[in-house]
VMD Tcl script that builds the backbone (N, CA, C; Angstrom):
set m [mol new atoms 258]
animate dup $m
set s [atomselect $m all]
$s set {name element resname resid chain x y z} {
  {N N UNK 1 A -14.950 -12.335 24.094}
  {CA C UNK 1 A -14.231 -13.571 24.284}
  {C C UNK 1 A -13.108 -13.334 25.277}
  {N N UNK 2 A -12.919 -14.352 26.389}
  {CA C UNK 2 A -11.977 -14.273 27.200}
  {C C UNK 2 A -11.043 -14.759 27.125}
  {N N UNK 3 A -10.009 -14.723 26.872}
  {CA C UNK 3 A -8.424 -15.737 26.780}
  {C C UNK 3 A -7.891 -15.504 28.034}
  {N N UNK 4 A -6.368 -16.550 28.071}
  {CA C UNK 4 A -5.387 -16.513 29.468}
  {C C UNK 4 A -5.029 -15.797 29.061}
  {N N UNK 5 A -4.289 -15.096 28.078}
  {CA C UNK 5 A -3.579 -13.993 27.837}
  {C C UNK 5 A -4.383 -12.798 27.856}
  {N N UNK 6 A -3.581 -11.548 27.938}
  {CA C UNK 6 A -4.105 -10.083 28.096}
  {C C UNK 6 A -4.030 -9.591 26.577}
  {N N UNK 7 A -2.716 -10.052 25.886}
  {CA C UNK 7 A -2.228 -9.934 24.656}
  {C C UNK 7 A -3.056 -10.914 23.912}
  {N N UNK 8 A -3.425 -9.895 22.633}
  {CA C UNK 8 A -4.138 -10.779 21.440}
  {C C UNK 8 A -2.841 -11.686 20.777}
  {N N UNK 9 A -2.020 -11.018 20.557}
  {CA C UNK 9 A -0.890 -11.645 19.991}
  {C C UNK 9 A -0.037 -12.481 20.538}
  {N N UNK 10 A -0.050 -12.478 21.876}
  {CA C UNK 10 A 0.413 -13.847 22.697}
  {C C UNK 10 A -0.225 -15.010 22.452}
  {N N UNK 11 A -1.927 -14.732 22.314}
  {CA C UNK 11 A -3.392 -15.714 22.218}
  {C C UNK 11 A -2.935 -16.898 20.721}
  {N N UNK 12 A -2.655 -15.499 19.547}
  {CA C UNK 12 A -2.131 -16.183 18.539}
  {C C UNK 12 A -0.856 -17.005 18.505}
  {N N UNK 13 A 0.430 -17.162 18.707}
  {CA C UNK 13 A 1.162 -17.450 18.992}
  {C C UNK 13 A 1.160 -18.749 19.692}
  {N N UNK 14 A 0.508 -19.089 20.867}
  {CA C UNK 14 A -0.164 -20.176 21.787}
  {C C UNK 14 A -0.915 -20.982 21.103}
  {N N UNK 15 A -2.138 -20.358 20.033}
  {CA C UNK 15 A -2.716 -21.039 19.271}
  {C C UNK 15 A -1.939 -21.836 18.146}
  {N N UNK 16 A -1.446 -20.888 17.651}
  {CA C UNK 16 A -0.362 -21.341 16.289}
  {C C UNK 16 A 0.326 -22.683 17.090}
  {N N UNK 17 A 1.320 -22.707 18.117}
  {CA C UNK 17 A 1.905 -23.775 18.548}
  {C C UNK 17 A 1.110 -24.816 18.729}
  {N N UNK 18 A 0.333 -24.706 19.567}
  {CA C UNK 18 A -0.710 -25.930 19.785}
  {C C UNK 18 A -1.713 -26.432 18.442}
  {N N UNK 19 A -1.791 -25.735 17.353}
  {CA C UNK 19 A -2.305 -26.339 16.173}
  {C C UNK 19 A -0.722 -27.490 15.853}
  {N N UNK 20 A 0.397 -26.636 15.767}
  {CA C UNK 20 A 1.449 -27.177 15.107}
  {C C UNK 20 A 2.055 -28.538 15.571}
  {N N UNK 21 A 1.642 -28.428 17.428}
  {CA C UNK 21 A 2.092 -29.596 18.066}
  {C C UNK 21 A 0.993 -30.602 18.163}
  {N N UNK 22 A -0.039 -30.440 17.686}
  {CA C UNK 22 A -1.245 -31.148 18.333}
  {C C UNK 22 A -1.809 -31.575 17.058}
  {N N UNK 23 A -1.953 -30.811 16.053}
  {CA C UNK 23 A -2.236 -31.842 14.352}
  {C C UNK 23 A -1.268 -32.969 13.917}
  {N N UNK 24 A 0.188 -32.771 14.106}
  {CA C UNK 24 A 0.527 -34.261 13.306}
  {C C UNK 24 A 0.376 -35.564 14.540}
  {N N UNK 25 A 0.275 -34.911 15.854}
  {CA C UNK 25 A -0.045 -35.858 16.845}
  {C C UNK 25 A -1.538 -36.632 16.345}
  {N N UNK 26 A -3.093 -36.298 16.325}
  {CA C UNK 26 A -3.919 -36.520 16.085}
  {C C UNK 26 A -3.890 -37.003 14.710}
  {N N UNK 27 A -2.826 -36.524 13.695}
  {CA C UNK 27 A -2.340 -37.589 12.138}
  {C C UNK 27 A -2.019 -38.549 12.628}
  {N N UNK 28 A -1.173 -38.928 13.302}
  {CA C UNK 28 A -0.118 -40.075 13.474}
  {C C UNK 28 A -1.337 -41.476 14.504}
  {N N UNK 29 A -2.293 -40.840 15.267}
  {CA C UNK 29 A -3.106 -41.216 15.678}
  {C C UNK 29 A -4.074 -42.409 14.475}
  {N N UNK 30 A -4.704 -41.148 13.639}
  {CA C UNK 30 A -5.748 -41.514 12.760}
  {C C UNK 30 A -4.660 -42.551 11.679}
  {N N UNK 31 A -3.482 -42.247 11.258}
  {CA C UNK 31 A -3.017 -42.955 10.465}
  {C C UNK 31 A -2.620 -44.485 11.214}
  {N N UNK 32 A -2.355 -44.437 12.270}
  {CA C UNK 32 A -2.084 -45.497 13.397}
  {C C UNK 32 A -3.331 -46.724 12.615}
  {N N UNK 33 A -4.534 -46.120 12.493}
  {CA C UNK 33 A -5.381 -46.951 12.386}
  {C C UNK 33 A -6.261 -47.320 11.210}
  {N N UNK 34 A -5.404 -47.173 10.086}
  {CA C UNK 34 A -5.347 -47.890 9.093}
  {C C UNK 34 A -4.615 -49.183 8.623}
  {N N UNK 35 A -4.878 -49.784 7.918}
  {CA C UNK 35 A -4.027 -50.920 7.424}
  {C C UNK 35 A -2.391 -50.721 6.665}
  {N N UNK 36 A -1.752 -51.465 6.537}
  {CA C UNK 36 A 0.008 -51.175 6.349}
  {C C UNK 36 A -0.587 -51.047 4.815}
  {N N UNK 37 A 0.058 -50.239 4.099}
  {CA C UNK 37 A 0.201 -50.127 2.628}
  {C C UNK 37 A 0.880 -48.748 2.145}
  {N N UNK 38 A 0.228 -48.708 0.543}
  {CA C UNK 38 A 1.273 -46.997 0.543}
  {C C UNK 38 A 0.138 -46.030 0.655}
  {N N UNK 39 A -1.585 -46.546 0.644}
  {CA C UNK 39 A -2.072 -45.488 1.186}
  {C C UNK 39 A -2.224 -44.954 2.123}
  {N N UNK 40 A -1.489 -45.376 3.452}
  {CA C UNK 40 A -1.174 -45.046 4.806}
  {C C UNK 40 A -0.089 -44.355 4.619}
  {N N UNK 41 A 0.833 -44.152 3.889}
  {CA C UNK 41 A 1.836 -43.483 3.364}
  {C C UNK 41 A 1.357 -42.401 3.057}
  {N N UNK 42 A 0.607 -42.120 1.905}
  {CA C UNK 42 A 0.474 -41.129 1.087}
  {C C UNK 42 A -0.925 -40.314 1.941}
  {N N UNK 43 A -1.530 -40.618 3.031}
  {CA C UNK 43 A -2.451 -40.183 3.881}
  {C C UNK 43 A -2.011 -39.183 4.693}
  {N N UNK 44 A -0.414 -39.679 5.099}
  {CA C UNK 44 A 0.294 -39.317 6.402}
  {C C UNK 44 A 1.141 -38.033 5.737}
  {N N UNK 45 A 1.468 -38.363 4.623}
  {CA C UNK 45 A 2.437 -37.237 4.182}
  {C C UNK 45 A 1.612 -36.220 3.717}
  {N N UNK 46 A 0.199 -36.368 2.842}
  {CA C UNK 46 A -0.554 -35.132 2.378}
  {C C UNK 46 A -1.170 -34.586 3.585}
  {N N UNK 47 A -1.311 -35.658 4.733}
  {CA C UNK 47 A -1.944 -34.702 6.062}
  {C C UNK 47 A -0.999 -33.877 6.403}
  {N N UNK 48 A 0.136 -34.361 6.521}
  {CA C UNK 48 A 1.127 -33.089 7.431}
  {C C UNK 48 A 1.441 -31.829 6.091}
  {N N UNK 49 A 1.293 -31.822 4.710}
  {CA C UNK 49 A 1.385 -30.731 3.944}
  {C C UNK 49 A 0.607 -30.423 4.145}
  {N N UNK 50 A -0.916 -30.844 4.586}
  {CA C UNK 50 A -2.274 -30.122 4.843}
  {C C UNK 50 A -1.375 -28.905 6.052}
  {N N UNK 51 A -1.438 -29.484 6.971}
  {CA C UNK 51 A -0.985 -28.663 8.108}
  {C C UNK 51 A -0.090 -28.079 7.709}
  {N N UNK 52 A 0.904 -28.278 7.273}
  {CA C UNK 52 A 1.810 -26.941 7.293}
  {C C UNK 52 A 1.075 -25.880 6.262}
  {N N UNK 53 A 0.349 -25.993 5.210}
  {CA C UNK 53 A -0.213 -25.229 4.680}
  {C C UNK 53 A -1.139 -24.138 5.177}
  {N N UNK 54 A -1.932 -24.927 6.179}
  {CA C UNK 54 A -2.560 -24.307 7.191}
  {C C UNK 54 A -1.857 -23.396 8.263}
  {N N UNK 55 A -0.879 -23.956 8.454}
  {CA C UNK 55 A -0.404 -23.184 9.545}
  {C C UNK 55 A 1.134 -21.794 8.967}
  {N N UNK 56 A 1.258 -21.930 7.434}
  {CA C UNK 56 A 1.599 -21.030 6.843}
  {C C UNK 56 A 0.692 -20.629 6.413}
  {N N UNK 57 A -0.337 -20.685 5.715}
  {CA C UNK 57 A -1.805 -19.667 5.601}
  {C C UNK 57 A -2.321 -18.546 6.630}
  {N N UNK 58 A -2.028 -19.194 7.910}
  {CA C UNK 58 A -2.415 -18.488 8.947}
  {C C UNK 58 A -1.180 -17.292 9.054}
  {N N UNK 59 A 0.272 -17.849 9.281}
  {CA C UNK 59 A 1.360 -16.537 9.815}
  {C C UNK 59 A 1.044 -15.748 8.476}
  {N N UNK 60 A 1.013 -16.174 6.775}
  {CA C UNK 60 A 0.367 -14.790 6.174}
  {C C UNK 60 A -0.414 -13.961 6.110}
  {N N UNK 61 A -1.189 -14.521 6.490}
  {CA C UNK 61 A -2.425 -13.652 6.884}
  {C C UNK 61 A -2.694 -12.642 8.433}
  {N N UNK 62 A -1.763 -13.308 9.184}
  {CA C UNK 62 A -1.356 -12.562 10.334}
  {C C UNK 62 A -0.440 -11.514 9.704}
  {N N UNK 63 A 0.471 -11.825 9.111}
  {CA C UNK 63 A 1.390 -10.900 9.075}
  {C C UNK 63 A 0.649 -9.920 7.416}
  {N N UNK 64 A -0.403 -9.674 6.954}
  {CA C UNK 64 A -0.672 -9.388 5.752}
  {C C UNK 64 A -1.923 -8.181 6.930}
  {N N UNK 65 A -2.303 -8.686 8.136}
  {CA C UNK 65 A -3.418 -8.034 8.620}
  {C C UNK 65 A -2.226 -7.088 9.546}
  {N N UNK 66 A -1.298 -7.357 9.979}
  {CA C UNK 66 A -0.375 -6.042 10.333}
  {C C UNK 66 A 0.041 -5.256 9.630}
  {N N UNK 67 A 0.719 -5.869 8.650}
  {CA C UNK 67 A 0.985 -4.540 7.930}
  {C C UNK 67 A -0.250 -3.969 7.180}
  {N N UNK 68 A -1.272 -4.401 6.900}
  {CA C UNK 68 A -2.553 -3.458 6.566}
  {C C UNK 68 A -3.061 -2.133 7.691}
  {N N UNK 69 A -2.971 -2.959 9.148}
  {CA C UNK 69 A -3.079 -2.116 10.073}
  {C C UNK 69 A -2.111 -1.105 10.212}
  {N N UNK 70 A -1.210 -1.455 10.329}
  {CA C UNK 70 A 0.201 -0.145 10.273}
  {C C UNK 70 A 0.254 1.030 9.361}
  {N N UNK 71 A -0.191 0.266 8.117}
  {CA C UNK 71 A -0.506 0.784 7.211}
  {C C UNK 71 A -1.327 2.073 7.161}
  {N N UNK 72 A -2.608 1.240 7.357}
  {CA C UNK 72 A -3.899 2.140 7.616}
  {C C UNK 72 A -3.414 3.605 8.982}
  {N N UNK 73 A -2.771 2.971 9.767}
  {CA C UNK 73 A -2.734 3.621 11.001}
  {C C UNK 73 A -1.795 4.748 10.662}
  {N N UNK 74 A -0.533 4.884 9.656}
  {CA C UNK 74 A 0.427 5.332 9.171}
  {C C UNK 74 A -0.607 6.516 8.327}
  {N N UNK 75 A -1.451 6.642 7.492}
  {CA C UNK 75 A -2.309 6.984 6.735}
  {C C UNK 75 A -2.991 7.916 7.830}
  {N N UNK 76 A -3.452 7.500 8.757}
  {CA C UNK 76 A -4.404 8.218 9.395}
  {C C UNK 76 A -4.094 9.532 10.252}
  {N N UNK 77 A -2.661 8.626 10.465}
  {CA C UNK 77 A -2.148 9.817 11.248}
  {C C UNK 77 A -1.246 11.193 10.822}
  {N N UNK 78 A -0.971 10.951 9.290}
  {CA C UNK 78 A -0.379 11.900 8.926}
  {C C UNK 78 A -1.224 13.109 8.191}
  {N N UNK 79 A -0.548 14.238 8.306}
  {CA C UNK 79 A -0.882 15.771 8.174}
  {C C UNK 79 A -1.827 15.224 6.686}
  {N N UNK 80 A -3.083 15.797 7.060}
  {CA C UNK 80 A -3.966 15.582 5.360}
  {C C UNK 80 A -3.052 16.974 4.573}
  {N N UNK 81 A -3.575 16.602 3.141}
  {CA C UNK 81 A -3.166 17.112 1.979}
  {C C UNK 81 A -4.435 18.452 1.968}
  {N N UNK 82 A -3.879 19.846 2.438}
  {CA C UNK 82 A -4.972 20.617 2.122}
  {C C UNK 82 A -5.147 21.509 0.823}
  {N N UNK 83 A -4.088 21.199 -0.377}
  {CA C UNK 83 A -3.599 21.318 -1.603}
  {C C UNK 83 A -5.177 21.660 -2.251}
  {N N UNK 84 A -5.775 22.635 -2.561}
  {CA C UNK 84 A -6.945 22.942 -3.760}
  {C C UNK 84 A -6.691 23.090 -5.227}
  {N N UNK 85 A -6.811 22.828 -5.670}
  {CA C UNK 85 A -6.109 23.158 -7.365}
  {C C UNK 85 A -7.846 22.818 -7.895}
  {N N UNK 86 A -7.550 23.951 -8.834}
  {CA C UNK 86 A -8.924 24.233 -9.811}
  {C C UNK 86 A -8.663 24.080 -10.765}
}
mol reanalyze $m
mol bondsrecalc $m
mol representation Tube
mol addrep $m
């Protein structure tokens, strides 16, 4: 896969914004075109908790797959245990 960026983590970042700026735009759209009441209300407000849910789901899981990697990488690189005990 090719991105504008060189950085994976720039790619994310770019993505993250443009989900964040571009979902309650496309809400405010779809809710535009319903009828006035409180379920146009209650459409508009559980869509944008949708999204932020989504888009805090995502930075945990970003940030849950770094420190796994660091992790792992921290692990790999240190002196093994050549300790024998019988």
């Amino acid at each position: 896969m090719k991105t504008l960026t060189k950085n994976y983590s720039d790619f994310f970042s770019r993505t993250l914004a443009g989900v964040a700026i571009g979902a309650p735009m496309l809400l405010v759209c779809a809710v535009s075109q319903l009828p006035e009441g409180t379920e146009r209300g209650e459409f508009m407000v559980y869509g944008l908790g949708a999204v932020v849910a989504v888009l805090v789901g995502a930075q945990v899981l970003r940030a849950a797959y770094n420190w796994g990697f660091s992790k792992a990488l921290r692990i790999a690189t240190s002196e093994p245990n050549r300790s024998v005990t019988a």
